[in-house]
C-alpha positions as CSV (number, residue, x, y, z in Angstrom):
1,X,0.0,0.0,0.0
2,X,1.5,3.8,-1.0
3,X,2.8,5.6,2.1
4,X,0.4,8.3,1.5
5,X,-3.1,6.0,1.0
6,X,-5.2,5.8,4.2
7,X,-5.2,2.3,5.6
8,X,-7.4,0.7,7.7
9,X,-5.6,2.4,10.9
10,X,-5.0,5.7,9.4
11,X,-7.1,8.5,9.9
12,X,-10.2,9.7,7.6
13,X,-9.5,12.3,4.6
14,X,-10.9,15.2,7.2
15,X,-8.2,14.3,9.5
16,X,-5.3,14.2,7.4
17,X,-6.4,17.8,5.7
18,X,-6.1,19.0,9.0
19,X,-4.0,17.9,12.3
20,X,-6.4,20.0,14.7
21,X,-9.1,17.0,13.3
22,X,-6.8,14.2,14.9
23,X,-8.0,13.5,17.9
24,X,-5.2,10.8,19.4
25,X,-2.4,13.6,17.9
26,X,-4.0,16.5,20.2
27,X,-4.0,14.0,23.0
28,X,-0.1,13.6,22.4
29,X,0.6,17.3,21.4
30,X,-0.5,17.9,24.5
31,X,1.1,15.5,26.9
32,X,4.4,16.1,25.3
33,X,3.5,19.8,26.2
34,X,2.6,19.6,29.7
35,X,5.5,16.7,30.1
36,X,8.1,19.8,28.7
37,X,6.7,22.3,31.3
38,X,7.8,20.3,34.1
39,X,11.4,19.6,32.8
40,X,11.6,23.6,31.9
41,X,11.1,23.9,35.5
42,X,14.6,23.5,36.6
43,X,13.8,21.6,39.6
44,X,16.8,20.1,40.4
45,X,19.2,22.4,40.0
46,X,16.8,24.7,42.1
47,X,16.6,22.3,44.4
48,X,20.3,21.5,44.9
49,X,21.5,25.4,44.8
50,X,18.5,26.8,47.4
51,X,17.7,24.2,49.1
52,X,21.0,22.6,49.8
53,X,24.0,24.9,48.8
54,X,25.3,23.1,46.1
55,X,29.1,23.2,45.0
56,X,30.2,23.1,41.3
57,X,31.0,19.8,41.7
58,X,27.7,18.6,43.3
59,X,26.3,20.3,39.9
60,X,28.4,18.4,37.5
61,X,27.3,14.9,40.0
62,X,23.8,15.8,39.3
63,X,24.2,16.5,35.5
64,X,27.0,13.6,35.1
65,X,24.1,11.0,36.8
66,X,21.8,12.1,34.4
67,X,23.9,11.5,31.5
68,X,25.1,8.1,32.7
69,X,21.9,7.3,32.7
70,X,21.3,7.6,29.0
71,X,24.7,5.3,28.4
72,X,23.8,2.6,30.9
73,X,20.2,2.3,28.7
74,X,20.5,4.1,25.9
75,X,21.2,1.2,23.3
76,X,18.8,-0.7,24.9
77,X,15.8,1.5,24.7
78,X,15.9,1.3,21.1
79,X,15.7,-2.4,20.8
80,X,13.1,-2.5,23.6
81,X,11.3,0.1,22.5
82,X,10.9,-1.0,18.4
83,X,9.9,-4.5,20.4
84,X,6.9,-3.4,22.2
85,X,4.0,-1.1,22.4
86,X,5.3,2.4,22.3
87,X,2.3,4.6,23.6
88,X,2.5,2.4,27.5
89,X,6.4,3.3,27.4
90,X,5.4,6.7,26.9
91,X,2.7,5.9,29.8
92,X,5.3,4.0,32.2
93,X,8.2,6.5,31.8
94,X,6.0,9.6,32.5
95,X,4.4,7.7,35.9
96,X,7.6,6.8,36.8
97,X,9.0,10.5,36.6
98,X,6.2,11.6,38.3
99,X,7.0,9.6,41.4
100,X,10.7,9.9,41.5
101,X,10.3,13.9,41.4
102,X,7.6,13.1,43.9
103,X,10.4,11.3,46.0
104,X,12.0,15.0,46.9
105,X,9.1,16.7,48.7
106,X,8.5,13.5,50.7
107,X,12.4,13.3,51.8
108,X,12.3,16.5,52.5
109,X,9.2,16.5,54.9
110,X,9.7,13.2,56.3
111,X,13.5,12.6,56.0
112,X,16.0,14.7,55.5
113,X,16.9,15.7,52.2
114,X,20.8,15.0,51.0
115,X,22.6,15.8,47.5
116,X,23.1,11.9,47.4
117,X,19.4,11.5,46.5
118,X,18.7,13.9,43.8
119,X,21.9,12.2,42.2
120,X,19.3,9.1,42.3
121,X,16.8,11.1,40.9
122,X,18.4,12.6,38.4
123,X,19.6,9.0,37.4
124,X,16.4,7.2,37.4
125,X,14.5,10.2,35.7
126,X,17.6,10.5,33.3
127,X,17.0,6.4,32.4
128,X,13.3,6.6,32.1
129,X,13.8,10.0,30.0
130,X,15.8,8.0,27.5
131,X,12.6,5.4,26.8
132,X,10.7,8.2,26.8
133,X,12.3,10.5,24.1
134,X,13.1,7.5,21.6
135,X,9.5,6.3,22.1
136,X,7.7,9.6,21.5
137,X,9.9,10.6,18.3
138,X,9.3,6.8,17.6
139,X,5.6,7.1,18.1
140,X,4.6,10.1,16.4
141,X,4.8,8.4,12.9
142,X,2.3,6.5,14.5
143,X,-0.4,9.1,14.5
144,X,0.1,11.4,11.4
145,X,1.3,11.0,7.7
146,X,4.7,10.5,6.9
147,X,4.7,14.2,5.1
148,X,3.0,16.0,7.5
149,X,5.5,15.0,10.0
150,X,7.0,18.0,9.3
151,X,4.1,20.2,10.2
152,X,3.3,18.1,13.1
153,X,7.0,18.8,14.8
154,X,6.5,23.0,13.9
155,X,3.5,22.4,15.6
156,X,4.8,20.8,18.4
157,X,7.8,22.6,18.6
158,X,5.7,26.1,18.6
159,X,3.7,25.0,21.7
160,X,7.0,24.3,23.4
161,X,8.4,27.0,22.7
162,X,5.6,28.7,24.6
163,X,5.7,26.5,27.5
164,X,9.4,27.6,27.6
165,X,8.1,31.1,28.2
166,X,6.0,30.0,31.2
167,X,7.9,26.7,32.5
168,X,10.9,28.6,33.4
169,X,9.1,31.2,34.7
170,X,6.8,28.8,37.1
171,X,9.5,27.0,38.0
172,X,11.5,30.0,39.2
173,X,8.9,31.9,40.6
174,X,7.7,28.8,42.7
175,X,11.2,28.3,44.3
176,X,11.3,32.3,44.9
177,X,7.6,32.9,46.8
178,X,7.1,29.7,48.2
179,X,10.2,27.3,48.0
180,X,12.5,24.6,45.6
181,X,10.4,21.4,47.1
182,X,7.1,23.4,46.1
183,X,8.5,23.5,42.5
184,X,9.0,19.6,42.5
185,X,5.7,19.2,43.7
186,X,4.2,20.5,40.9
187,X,6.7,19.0,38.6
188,X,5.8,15.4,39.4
189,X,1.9,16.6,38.7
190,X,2.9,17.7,34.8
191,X,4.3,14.2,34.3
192,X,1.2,12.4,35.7
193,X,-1.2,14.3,33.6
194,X,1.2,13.6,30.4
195,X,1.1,9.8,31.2
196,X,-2.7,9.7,31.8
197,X,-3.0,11.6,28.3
198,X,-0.8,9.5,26.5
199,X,-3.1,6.2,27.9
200,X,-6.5,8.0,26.5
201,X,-5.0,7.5,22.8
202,X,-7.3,5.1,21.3
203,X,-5.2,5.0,17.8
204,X,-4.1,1.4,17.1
205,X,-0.5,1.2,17.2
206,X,0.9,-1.0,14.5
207,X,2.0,-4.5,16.2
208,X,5.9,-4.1,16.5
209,X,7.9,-5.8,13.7
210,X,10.3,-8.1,15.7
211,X,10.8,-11.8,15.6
212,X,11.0,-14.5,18.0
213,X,14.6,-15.2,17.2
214,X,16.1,-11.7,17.0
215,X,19.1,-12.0,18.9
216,X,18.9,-8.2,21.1
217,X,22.6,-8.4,21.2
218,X,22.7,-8.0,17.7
219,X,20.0,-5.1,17.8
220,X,21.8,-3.5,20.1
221,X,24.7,-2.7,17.4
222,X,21.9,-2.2,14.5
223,X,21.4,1.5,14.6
224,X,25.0,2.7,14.9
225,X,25.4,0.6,11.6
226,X,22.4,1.7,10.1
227,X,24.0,5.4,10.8
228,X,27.5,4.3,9.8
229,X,25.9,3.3,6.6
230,X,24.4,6.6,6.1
231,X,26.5,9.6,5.8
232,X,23.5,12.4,6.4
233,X,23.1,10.4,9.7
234,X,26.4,9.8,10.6
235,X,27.4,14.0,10.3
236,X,24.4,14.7,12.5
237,X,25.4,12.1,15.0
238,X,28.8,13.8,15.3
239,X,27.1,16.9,15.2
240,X,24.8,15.9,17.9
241,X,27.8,14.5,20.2
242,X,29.4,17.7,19.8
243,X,26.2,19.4,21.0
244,X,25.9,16.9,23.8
245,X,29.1,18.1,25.2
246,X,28.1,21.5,25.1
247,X,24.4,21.2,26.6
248,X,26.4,19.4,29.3
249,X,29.1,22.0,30.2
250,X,26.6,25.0,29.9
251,X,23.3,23.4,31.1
252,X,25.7,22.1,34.1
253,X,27.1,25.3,35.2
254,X,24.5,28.2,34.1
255,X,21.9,28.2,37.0
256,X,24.7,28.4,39.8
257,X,26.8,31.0,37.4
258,X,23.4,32.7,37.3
259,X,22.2,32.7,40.9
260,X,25.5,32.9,42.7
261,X,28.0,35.2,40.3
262,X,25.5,37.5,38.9
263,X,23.2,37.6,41.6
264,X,19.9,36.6,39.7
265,X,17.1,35.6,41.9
266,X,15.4,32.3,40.6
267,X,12.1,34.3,39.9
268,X,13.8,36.9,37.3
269,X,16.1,33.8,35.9
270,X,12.7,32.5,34.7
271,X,12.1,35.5,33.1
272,X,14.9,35.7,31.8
273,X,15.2,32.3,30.1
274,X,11.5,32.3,29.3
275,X,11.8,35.2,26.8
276,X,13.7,32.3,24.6
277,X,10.3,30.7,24.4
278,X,8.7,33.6,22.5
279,X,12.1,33.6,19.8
280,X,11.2,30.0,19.9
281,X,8.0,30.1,19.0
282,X,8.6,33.1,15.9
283,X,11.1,30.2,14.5
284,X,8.7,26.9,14.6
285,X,6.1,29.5,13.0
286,X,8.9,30.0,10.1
287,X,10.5,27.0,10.1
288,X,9.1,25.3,7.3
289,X,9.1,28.5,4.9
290,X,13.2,28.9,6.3
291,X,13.6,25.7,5.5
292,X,11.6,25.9,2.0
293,X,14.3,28.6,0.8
294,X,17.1,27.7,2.4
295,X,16.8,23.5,2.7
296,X,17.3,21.4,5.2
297,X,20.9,21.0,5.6
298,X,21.3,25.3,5.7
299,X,18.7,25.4,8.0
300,X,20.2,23.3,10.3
301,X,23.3,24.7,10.1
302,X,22.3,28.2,10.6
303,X,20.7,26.8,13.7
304,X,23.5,26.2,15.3
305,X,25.9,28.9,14.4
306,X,23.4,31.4,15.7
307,X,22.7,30.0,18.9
308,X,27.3,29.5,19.4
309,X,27.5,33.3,18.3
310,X,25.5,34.6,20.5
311,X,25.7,32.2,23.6
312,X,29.5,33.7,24.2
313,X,27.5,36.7,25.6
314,X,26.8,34.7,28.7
315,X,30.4,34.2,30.2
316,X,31.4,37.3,29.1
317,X,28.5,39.3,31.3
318,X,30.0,41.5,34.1
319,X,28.4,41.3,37.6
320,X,26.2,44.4,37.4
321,X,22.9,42.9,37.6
322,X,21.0,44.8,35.1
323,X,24.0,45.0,32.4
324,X,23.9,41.1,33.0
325,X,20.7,40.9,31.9
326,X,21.4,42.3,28.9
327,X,24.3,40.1,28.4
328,X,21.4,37.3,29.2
329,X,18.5,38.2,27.5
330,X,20.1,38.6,23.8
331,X,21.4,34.9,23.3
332,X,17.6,34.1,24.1
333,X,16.2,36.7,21.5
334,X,18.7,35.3,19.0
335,X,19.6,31.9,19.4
336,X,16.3,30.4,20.5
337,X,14.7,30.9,17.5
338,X,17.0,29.4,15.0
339,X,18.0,26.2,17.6
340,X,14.5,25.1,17.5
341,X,14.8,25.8,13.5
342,X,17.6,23.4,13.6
343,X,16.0,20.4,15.9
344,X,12.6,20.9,14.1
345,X,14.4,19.9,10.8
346,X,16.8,17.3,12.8
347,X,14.0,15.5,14.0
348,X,11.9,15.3,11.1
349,X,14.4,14.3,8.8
350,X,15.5,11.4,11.2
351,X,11.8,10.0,11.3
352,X,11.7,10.7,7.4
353,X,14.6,8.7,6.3
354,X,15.2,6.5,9.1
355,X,12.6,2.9,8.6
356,X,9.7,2.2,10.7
357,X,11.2,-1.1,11.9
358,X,14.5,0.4,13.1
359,X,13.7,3.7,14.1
360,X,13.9,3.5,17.6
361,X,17.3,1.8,17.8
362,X,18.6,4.7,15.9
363,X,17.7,7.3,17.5
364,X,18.8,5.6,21.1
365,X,22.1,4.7,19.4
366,X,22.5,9.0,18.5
367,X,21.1,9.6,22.4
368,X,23.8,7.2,23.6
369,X,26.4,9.3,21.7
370,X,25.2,12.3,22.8
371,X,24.5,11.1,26.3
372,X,28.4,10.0,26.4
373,X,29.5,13.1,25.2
374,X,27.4,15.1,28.4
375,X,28.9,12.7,30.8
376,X,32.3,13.9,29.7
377,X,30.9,17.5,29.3
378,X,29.4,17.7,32.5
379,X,33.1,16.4,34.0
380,X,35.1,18.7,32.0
381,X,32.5,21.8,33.1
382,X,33.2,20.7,36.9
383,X,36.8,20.6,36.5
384,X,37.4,23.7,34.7
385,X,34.7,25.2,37.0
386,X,36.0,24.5,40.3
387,X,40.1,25.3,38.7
388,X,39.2,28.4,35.8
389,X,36.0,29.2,37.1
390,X,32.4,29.1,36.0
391,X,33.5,31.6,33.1
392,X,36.0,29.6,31.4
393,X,33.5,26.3,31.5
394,X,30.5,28.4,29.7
395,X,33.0,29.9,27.3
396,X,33.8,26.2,26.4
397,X,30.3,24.8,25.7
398,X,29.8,27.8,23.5
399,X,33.0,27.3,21.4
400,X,32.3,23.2,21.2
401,X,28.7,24.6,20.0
402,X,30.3,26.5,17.5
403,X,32.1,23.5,16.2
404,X,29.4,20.9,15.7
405,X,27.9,23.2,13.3
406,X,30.5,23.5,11.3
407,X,30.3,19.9,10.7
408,X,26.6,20.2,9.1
409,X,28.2,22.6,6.5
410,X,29.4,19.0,4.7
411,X,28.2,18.9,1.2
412,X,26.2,16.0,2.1
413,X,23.8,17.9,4.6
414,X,24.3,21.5,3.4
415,X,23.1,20.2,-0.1
């Protein structure tokens, strides 16, 4: 049967004219949503740095945990999740979130609340994450045409980009007026309500295309050799590992350079981070004509340099508070917008090209890279960090940014 003729489990000709008439993809649209508000929340790092004094080092614990968590499963989550049913991993992961998160509020009344256990948490939300992420990018293929995958990510990606203008924000502004704990509280609610959205999907999912006598060792190798075999997907998994590094150094370190260099109080930060929602959201809205005049392989490219340029402006901003924000604010006006103009495409090509039946494997095998690359990212930023300062560690992330776009300017993705 052609990709693009309705089957028996694919939605009517009303529904595929227009995405807002598909039911079981509104369901998802909107658990992935609410899911994203909680993680923009910045709970742990609130939680460690207000709550408990955290140390550089503590930081790079909580952020190396979470890493190691996507190298200790990430291969397997593709085998596993190409094996099974994806929507009750999406279902499983988010419950289990919910009531690790849920784990800090009731150590902290009950107990008493040490670093050691939002290393666990950060661990076992890191390793449920992983089945998450390669499920839903798995998923979605599920639910809409192959070529309006493309509209449903700028879709997607435009509602997040909102919930990054309020997620931060919450988050923030909950630790601020009421306290840290408060803000995991309502973290753990966001991923219940995802998971119970996810299970009211009544789509049939197409039975999983495995057999008996796969051997899940050999699965395990599958996607780095379906990337190896493809050179558009082996330059974006280097690409990717370079980003990895980055997001690890400067996601590590820019919360405790935020709150205790510059002085930002968590409230503000939200602000502050949140206004990258609304550039966010102006680039899904124009990602697809971007990427109509400039292709794919510009697009993405572009992405990134724009985001490395103007990230520098963040180690170099002096500790005057309201110069600072300056220094703050413009990477999110600039950069935000283009980033998501660059995942957008990276997504949707990698659900476009890469086959129903090994789809999941792949993606987890690029997670694993890029998870590997964090761990040593989040290492190198604690090092520097606690030796160079927290300066020198942002200033690295943005220059390793820098240089996993130049790697999509290969005539293979470029063109």
């Amino acid at each position: 049967m052609p990709e693009s003729a309705p089957g028996p489990d694919t939605p009517d000709s009303s529904a595929r004219k227009s995405l807002w008439r598909n039911p079981d993809f509104l369901r998802f649209w909107t658990a992935q949503s609410t899911s994203k508000l909680g993680r923009m929340m910045m709970v742990l790092p609130l939680v460690a740095i207000i709550a408990l004094d955290a140390r550089p080092y503590q930081m790079a614990f909580i952020g190396g945990a979470s890493a190691a968590s996507g190298l200790a499963f990430g291969l397997i989550a593709g085998p596993w999740v190409d094996r099974t049913r994806r929507r009750m991993v999406l279902v499983v992961t988010d419950l289990g979130q919910a009531l690790s998160i849920a784990s800090i509020a009731v150590a902290y009344f009950a107990f008493e609340l040490r670093i050691e256990h939002l290393y666990v948490v950060a661990f076992i939300n890191g390793s449920l994450g992983i089945f998450n992420e390669v499920a839903s990018r798995a998923y979605l293929p599920s639910l809409v045409y192959r070529d309006r995958l493309l509209e449903a990510k700028s879709r997607m990606a435009a509602s997040d980009s909102v919930v990054e203008q309020i997620g931060f924000s919450v988050g923030g502004f909950i630790a601020q007026l009421a306290s840290a704990i408060s803000a995991s509280v309502v973290q753990a609610v966001t991923f219940a309500v995802s998971g119970l959205l996810i299970l009211a999907i009544r789509k049939p999912e197409p039975q999983p295309v495995t057999s008996v006598k796969t051997n899940i060792r050999r699965e395990l190798v599958e996607g780095y050799r379906y990337i190896s075999s493809n050179q558009i997907l082996l330059l974006m998994t280097v690409s990717g590992t370079l980003l990895g590094a980055a997001n690890g150094i400067i996601g590590g370190m820019i919360v405790l350079f935020a709150i205790t260099e510059i002085g930002f109080l968590p409230g503000p930060l939200g602000i502050i981070f949140g206004i990258g929602g609304v550039s966010s959201l102006v680039g899904a809205l124009y990602a697809t004509r971007v990427t109509s005049r400039l292709g794919v392989g510009r697009t993405m490219a572009l992405g990134l340099f724009s985001y490395g340029v103007v990230g520098i402006l963040i180690p170099l901003a002096p500790t005057q508070i309201w110069i600072a924000t300056v220094f703050f604010v413009l990477p999110q006006i600039f950069g935000d917008g283009f980033w998501i103009m660059h995942d957008i495409n990276k997504v949707s090509l990698q659900q476009s090209i890469v086959p129903e039946n090994l789809r999941g494997r792949v993606i987890a095998a690029m997670k694993v890279s890029e998870n590997l690359a964090a761990l040593i990212g989040v290492s190198v930023a604690g090092m520097v960090a606690e030796i160079a300062g927290l300066r020198a560690a942002l200033a690295t992330g943005s220059a390793i940014w820098l240089i996993a776009g130049f790697v999509l300017l290969h005539p293979a993705i470029r063109n």
